[in-house]
PDB file of N, CA, C, O and CB in Angstrom:
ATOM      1  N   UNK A   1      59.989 -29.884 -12.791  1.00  0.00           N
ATOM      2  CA  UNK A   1      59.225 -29.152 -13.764  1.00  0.00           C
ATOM      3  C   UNK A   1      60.198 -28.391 -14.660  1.00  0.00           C
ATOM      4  O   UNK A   1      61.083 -27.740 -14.105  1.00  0.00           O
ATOM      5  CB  UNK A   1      58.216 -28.196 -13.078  1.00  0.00           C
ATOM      6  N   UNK A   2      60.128 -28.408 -15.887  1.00  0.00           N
ATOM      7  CA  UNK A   2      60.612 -27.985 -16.599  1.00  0.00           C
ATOM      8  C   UNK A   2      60.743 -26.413 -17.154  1.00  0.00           C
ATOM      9  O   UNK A   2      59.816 -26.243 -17.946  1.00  0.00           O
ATOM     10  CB  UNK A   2      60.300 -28.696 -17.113  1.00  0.00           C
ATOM     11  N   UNK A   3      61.531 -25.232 -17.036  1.00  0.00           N
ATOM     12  CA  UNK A   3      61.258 -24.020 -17.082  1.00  0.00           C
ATOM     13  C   UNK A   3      59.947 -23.286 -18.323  1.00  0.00           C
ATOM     14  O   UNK A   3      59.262 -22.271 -18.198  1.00  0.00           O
ATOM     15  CB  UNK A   3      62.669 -23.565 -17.245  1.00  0.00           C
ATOM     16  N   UNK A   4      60.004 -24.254 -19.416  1.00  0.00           N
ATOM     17  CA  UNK A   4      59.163 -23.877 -20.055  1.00  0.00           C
ATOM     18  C   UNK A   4      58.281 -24.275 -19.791  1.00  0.00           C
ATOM     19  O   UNK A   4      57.341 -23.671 -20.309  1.00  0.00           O
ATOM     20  CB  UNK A   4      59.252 -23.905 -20.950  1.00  0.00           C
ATOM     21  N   UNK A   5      57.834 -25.576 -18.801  1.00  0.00           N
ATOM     22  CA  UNK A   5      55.990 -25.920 -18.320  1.00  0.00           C
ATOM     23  C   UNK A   5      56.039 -24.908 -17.104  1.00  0.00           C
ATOM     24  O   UNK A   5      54.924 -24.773 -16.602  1.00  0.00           O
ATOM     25  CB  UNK A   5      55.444 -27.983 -17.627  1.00  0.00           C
ATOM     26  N   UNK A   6      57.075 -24.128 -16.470  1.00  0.00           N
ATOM     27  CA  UNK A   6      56.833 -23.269 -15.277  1.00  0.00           C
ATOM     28  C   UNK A   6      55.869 -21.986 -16.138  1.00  0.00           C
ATOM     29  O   UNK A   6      54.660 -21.829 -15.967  1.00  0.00           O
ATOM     30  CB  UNK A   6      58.541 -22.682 -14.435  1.00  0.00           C
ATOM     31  N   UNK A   7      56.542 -21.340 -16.865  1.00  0.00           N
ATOM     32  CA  UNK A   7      56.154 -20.124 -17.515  1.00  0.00           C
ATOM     33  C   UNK A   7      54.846 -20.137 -18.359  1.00  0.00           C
ATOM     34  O   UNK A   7      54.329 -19.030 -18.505  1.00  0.00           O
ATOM     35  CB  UNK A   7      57.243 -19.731 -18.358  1.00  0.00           C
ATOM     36  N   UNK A   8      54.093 -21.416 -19.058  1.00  0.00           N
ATOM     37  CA  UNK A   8      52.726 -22.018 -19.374  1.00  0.00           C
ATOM     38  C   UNK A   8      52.119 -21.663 -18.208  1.00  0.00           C
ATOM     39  O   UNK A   8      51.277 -20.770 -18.298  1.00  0.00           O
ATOM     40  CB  UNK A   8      52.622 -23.591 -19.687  1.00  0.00           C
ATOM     41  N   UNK A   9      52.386 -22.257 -16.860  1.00  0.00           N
ATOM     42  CA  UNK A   9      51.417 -22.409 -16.064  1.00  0.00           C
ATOM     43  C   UNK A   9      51.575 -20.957 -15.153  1.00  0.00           C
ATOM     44  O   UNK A   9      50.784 -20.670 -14.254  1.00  0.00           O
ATOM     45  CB  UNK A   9      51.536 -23.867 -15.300  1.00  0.00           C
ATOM     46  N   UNK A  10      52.610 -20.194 -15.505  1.00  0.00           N
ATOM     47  CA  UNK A  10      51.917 -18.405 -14.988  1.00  0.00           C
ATOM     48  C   UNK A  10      51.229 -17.844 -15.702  1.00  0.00           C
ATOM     49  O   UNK A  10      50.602 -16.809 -15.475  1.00  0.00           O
ATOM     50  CB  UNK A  10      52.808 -17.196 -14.800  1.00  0.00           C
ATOM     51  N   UNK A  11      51.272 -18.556 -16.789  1.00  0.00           N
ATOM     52  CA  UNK A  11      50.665 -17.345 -18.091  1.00  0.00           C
ATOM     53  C   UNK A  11      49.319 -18.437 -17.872  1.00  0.00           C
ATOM     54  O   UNK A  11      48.321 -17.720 -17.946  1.00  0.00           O
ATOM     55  CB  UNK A  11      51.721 -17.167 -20.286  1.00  0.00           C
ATOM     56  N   UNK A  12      48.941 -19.697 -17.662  1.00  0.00           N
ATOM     57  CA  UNK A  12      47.761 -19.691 -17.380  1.00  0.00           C
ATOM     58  C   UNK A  12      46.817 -19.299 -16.435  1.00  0.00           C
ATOM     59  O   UNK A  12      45.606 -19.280 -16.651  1.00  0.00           O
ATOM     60  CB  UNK A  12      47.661 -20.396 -17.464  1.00  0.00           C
ATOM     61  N   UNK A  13      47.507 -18.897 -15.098  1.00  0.00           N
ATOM     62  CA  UNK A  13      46.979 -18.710 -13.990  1.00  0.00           C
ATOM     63  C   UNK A  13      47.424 -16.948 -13.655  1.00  0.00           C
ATOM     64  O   UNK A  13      47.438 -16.267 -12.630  1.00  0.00           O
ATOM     65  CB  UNK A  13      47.540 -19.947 -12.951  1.00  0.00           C
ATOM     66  N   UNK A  14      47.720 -16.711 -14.950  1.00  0.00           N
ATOM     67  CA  UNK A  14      47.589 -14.758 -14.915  1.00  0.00           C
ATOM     68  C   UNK A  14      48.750 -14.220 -14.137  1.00  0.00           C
ATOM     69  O   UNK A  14      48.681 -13.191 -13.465  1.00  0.00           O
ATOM     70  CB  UNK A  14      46.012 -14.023 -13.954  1.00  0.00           C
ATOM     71  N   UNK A  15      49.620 -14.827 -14.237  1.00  0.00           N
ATOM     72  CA  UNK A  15      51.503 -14.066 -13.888  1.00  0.00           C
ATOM     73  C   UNK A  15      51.951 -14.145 -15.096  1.00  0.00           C
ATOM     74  O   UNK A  15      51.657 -14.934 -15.994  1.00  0.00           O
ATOM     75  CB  UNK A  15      52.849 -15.009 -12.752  1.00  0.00           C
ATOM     76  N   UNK A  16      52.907 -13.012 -15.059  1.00  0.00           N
ATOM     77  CA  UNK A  16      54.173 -13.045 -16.353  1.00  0.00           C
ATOM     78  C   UNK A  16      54.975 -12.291 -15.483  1.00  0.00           C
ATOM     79  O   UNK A  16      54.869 -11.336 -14.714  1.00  0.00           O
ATOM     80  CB  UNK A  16      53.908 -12.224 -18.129  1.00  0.00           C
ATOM     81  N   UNK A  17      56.087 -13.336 -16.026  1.00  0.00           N
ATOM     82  CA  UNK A  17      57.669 -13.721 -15.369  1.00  0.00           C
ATOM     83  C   UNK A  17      58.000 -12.003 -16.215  1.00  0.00           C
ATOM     84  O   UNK A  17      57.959 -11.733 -17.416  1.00  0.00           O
ATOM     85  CB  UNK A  17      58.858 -15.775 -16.197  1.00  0.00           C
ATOM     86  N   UNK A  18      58.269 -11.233 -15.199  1.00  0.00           N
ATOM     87  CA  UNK A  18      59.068  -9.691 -15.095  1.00  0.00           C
ATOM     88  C   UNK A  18      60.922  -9.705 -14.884  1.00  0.00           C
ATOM     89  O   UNK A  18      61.470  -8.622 -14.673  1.00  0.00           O
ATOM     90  CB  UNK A  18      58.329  -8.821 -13.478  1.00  0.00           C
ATOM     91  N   UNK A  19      61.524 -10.615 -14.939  1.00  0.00           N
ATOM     92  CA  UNK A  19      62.694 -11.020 -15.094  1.00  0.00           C
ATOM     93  C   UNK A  19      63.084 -12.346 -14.400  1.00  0.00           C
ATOM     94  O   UNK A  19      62.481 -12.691 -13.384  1.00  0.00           O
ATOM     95  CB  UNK A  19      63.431 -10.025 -14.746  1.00  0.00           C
ATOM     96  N   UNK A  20      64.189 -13.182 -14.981  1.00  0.00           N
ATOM     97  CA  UNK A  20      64.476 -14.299 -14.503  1.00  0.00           C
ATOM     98  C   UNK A  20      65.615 -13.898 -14.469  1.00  0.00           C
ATOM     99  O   UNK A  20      66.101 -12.769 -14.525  1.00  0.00           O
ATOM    100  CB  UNK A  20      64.156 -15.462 -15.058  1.00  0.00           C
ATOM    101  N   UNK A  21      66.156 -15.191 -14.343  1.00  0.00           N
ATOM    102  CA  UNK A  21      68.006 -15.504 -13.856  1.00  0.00           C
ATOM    103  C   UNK A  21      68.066 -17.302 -13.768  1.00  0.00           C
ATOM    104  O   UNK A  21      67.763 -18.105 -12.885  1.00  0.00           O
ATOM    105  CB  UNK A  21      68.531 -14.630 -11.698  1.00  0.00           C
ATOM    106  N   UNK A  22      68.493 -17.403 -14.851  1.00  0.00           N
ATOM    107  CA  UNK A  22      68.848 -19.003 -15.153  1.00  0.00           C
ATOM    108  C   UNK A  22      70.510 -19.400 -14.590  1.00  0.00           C
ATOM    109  O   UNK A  22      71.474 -18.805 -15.071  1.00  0.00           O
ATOM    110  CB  UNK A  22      68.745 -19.289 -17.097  1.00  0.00           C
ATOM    111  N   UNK A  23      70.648 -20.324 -13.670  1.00  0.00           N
ATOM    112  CA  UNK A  23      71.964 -20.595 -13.004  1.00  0.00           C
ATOM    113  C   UNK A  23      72.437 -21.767 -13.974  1.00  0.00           C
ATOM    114  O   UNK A  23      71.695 -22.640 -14.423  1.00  0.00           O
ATOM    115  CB  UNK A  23      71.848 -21.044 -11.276  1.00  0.00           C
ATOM    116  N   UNK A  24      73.946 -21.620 -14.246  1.00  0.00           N
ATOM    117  CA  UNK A  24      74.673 -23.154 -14.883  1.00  0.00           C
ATOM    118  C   UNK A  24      75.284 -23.507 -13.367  1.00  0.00           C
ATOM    119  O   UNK A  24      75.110 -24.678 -13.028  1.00  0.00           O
ATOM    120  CB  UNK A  24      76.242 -22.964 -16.462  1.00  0.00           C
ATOM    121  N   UNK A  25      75.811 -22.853 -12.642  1.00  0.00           N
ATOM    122  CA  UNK A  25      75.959 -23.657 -11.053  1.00  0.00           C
ATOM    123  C   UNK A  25      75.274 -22.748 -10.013  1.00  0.00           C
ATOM    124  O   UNK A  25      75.493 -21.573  -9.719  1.00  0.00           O
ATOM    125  CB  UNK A  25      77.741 -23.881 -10.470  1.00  0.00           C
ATOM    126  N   UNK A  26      74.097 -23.921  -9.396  1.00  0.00           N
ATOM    127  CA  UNK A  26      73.533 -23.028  -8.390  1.00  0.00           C
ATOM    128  C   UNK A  26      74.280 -22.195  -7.520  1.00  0.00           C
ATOM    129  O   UNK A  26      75.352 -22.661  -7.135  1.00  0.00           O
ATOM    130  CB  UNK A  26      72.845 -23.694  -7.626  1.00  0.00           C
ATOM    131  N   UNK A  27      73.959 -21.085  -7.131  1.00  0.00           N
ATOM    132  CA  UNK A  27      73.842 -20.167  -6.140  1.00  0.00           C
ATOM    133  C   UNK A  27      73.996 -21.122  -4.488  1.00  0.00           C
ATOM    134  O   UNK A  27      74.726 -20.637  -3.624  1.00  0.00           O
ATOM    135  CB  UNK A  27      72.257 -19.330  -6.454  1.00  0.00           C
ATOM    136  N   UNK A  28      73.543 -21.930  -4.320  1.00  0.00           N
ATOM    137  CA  UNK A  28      73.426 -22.537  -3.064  1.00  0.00           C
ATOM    138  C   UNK A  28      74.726 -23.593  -2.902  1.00  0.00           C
ATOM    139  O   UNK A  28      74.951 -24.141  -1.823  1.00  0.00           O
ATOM    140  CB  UNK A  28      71.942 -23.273  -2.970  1.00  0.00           C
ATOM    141  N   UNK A  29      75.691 -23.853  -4.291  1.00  0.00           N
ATOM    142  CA  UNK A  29      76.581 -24.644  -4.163  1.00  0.00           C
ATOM    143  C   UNK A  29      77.436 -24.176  -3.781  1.00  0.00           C
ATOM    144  O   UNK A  29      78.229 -24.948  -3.242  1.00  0.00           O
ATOM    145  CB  UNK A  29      76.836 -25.212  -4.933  1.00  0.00           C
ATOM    146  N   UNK A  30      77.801 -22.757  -3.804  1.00  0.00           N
ATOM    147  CA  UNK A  30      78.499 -22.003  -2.900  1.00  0.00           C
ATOM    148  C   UNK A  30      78.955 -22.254  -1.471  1.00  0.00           C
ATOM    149  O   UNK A  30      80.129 -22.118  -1.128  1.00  0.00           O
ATOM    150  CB  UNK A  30      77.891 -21.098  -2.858  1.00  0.00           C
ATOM    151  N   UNK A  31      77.949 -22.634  -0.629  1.00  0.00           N
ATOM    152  CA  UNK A  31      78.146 -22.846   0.319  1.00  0.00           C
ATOM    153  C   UNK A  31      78.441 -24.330   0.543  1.00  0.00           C
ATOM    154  O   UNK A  31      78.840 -24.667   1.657  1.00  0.00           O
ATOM    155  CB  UNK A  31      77.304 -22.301   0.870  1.00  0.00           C
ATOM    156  N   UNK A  32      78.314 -25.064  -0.225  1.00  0.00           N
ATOM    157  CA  UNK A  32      77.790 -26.686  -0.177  1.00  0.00           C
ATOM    158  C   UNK A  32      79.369 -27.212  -0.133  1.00  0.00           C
ATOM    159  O   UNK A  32      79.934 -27.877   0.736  1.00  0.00           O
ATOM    160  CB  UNK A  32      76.666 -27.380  -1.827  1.00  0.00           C
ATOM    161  N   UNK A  33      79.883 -26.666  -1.405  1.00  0.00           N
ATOM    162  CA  UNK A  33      80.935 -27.029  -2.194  1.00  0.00           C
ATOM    163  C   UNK A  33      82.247 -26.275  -2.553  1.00  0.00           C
ATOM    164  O   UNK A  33      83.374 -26.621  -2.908  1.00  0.00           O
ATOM    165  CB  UNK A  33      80.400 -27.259  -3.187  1.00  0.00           C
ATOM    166  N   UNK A  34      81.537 -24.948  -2.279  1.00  0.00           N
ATOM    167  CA  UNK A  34      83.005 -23.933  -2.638  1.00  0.00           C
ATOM    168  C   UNK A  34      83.307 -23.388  -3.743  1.00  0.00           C
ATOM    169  O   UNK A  34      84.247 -22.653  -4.048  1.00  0.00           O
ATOM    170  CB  UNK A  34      84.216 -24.533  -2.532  1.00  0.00           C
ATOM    171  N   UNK A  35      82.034 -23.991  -4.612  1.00  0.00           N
ATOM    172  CA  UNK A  35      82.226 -23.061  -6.018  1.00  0.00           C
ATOM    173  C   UNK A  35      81.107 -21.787  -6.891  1.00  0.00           C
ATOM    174  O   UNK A  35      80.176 -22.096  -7.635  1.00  0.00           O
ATOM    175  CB  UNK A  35      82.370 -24.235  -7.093  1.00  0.00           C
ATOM    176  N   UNK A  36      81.332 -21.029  -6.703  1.00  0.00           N
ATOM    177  CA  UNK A  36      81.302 -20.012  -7.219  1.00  0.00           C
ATOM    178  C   UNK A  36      80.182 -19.985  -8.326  1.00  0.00           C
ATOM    179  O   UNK A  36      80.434 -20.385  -9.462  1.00  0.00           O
ATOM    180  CB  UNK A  36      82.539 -19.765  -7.578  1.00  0.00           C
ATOM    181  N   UNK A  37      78.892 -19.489  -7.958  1.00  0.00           N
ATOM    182  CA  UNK A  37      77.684 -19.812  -9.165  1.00  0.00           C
ATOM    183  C   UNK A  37      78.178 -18.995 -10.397  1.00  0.00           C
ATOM    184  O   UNK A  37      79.077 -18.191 -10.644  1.00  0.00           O
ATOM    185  CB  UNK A  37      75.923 -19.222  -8.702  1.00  0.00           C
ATOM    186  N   UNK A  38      77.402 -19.449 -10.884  1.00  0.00           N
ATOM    187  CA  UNK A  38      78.163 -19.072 -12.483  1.00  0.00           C
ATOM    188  C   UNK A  38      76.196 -18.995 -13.424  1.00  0.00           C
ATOM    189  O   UNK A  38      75.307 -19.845 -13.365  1.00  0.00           O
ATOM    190  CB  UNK A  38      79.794 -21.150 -13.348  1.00  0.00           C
ATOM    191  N   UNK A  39      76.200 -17.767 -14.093  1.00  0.00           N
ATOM    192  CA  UNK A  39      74.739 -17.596 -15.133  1.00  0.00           C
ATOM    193  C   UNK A  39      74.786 -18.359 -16.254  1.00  0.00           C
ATOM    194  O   UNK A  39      75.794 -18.115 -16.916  1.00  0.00           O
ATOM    195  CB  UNK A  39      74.458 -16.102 -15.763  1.00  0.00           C
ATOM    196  N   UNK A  40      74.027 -19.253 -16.755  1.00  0.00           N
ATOM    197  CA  UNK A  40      73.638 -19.713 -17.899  1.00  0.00           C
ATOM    198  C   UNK A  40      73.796 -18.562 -18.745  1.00  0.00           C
ATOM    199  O   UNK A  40      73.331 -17.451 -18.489  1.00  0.00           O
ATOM    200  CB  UNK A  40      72.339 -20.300 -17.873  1.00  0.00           C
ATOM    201  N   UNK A  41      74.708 -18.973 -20.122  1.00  0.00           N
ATOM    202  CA  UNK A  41      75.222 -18.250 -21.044  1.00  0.00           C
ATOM    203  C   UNK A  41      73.886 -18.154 -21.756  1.00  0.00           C
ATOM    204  O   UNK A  41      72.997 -18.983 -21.561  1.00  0.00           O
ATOM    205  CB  UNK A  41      76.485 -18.823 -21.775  1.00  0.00           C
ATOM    206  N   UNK A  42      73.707 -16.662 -22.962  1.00  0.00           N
ATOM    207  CA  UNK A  42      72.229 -16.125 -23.176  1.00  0.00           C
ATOM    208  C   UNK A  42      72.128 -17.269 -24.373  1.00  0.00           C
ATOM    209  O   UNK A  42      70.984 -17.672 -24.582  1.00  0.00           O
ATOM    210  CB  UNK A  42      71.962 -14.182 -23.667  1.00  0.00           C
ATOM    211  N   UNK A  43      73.549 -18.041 -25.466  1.00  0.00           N
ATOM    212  CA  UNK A  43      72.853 -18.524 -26.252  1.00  0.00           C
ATOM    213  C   UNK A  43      72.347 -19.741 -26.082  1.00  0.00           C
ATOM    214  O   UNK A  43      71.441 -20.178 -26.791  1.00  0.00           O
ATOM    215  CB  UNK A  43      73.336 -18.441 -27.142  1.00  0.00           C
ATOM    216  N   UNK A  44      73.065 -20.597 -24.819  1.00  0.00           N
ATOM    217  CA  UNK A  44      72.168 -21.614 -24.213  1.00  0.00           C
ATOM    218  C   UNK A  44      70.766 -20.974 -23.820  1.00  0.00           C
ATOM    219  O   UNK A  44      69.828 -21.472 -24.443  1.00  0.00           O
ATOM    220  CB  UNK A  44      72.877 -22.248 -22.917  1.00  0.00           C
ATOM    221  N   UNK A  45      70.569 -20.392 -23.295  1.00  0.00           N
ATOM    222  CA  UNK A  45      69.173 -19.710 -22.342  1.00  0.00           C
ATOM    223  C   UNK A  45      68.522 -19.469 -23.097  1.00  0.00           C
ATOM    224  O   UNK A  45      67.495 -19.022 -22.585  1.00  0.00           O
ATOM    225  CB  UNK A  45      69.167 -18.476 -21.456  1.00  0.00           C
ATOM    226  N   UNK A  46      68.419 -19.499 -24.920  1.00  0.00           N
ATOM    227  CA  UNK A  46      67.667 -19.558 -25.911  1.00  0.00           C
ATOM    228  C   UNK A  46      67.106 -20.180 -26.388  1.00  0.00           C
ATOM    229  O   UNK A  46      66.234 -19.879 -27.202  1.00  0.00           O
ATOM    230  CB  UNK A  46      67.887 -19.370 -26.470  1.00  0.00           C
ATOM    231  N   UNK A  47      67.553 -21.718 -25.889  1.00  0.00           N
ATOM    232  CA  UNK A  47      66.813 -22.493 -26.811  1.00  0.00           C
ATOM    233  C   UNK A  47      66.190 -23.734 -25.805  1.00  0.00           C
ATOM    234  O   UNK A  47      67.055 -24.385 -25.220  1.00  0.00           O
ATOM    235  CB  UNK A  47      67.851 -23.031 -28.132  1.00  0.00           C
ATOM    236  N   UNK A  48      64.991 -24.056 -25.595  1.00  0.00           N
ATOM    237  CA  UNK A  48      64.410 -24.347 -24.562  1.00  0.00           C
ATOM    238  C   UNK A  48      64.772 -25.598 -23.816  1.00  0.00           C
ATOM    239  O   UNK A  48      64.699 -25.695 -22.591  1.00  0.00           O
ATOM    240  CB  UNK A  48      63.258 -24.306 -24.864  1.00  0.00           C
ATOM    241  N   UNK A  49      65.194 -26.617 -24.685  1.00  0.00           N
ATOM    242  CA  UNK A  49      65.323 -27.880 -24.159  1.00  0.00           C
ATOM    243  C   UNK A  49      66.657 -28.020 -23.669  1.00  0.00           C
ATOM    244  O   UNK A  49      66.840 -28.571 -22.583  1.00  0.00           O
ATOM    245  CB  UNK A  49      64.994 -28.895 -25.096  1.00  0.00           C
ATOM    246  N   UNK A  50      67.515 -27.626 -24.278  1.00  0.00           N
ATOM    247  CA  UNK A  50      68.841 -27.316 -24.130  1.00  0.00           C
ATOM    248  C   UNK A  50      68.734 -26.477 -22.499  1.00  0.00           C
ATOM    249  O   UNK A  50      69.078 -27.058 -21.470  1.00  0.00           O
ATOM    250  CB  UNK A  50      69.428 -26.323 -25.596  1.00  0.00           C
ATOM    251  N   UNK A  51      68.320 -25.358 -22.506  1.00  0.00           N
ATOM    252  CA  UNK A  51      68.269 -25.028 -21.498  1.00  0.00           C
ATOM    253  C   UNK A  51      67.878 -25.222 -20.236  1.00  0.00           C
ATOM    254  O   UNK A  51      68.160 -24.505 -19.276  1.00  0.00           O
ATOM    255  CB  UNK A  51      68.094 -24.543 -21.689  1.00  0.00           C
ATOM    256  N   UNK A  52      67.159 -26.296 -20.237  1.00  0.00           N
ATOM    257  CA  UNK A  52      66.309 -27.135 -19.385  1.00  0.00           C
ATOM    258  C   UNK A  52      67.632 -27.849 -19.098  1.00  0.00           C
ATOM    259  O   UNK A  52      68.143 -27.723 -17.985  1.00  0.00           O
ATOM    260  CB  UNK A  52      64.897 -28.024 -20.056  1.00  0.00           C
ATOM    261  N   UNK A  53      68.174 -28.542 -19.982  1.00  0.00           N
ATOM    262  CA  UNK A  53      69.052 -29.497 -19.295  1.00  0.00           C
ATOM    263  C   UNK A  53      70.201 -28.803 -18.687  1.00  0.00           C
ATOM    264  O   UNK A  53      70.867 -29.329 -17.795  1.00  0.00           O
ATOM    265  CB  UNK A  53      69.546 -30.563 -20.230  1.00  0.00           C
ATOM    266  N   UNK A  54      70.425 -27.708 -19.125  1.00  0.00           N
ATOM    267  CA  UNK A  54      71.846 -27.087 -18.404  1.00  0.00           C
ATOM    268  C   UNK A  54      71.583 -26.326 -16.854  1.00  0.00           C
ATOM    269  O   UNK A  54      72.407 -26.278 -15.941  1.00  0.00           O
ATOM    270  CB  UNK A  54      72.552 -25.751 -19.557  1.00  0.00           C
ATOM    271  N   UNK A  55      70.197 -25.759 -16.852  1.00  0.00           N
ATOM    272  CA  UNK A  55      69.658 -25.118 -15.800  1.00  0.00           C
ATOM    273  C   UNK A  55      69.876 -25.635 -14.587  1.00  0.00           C
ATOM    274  O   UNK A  55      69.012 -26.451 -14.266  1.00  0.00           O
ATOM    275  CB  UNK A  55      68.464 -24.990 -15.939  1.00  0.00           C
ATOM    276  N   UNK A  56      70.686 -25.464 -13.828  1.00  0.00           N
ATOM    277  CA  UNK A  56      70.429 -25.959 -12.413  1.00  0.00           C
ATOM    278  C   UNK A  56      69.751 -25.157 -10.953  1.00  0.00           C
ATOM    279  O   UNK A  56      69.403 -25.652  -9.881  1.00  0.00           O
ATOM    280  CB  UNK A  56      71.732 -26.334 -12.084  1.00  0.00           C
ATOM    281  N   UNK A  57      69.742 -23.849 -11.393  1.00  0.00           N
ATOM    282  CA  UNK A  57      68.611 -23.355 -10.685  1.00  0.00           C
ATOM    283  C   UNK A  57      68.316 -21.923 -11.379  1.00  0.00           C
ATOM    284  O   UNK A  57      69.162 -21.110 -11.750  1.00  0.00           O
ATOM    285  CB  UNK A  57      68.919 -23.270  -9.048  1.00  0.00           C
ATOM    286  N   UNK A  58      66.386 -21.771 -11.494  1.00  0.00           N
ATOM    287  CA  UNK A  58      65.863 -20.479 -12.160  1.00  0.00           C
ATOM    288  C   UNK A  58      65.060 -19.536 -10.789  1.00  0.00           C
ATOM    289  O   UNK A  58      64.161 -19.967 -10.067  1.00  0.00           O
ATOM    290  CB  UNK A  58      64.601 -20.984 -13.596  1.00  0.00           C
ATOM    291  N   UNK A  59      65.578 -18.434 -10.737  1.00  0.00           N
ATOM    292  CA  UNK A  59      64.973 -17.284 -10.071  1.00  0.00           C
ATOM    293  C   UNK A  59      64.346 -16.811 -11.053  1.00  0.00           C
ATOM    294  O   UNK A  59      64.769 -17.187 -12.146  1.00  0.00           O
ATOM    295  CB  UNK A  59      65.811 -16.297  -9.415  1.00  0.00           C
ATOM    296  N   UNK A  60      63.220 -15.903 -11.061  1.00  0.00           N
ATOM    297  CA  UNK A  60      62.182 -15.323 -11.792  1.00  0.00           C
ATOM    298  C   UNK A  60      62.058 -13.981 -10.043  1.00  0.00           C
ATOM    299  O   UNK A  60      62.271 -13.902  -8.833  1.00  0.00           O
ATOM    300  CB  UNK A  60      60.497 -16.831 -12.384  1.00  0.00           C
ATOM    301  N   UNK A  61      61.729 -13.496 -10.840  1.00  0.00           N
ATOM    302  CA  UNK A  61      60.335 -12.207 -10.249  1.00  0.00           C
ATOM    303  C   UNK A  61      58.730 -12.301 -11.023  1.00  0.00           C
ATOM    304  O   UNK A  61      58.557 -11.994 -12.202  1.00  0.00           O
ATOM    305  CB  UNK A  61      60.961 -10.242 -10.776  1.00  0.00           C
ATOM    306  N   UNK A  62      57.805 -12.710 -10.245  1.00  0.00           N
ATOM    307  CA  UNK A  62      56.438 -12.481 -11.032  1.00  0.00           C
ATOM    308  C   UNK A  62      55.794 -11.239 -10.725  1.00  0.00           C
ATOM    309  O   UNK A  62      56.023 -10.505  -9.764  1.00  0.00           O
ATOM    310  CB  UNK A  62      55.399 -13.564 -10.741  1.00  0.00           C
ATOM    311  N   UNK A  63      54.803 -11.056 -11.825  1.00  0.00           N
ATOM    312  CA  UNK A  63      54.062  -9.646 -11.799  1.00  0.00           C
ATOM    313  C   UNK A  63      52.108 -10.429 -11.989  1.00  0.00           C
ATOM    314  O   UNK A  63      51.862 -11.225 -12.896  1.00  0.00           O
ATOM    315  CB  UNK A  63      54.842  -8.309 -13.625  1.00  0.00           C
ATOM    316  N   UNK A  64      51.167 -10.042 -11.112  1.00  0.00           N
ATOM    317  CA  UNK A  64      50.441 -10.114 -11.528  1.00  0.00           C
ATOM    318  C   UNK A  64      49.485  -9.472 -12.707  1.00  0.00           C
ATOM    319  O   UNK A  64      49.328  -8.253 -12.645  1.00  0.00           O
ATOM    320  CB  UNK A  64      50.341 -10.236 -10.815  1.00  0.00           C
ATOM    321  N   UNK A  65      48.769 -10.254 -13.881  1.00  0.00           N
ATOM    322  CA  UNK A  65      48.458  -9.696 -14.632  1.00  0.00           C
ATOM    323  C   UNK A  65      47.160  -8.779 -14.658  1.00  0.00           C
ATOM    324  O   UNK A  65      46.884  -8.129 -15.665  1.00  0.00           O
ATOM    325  CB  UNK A  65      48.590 -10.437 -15.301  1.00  0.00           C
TER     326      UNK A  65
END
């Protein structure tokens, strides 16, 4: 699923995303592999499709509305 059909379908079902955290190397490769996660830079993380493809893992916090 794509981060922008994730955030459609909270805002249809009455969540909004209260902060995220977009990964360029997961968090879990750390342990896998030995390298060191690293955040998707903000001007990639701007533009949606682009960001989709660079994303390799999104944390969010939801808030009900």
């Amino acid at each position: 699923m794509t981060i922008q059909g994730f955030e459609k379908l909270c805002h249809k079902t009455g969540y909004k995303v209260i902060k995220q955290r977009l990964y360029f190397i997961n968090p879990h490769y750390e342990a896998k592999f030995g390298i060191k996660p690293r955040i998707l830079w903000k001007g990639i993380a701007g533009v949606p499709y682009i960001r989709d493809y660079f994303t390799t893992s999104y944390h969010c916090i939801l808030r009900r509305r």
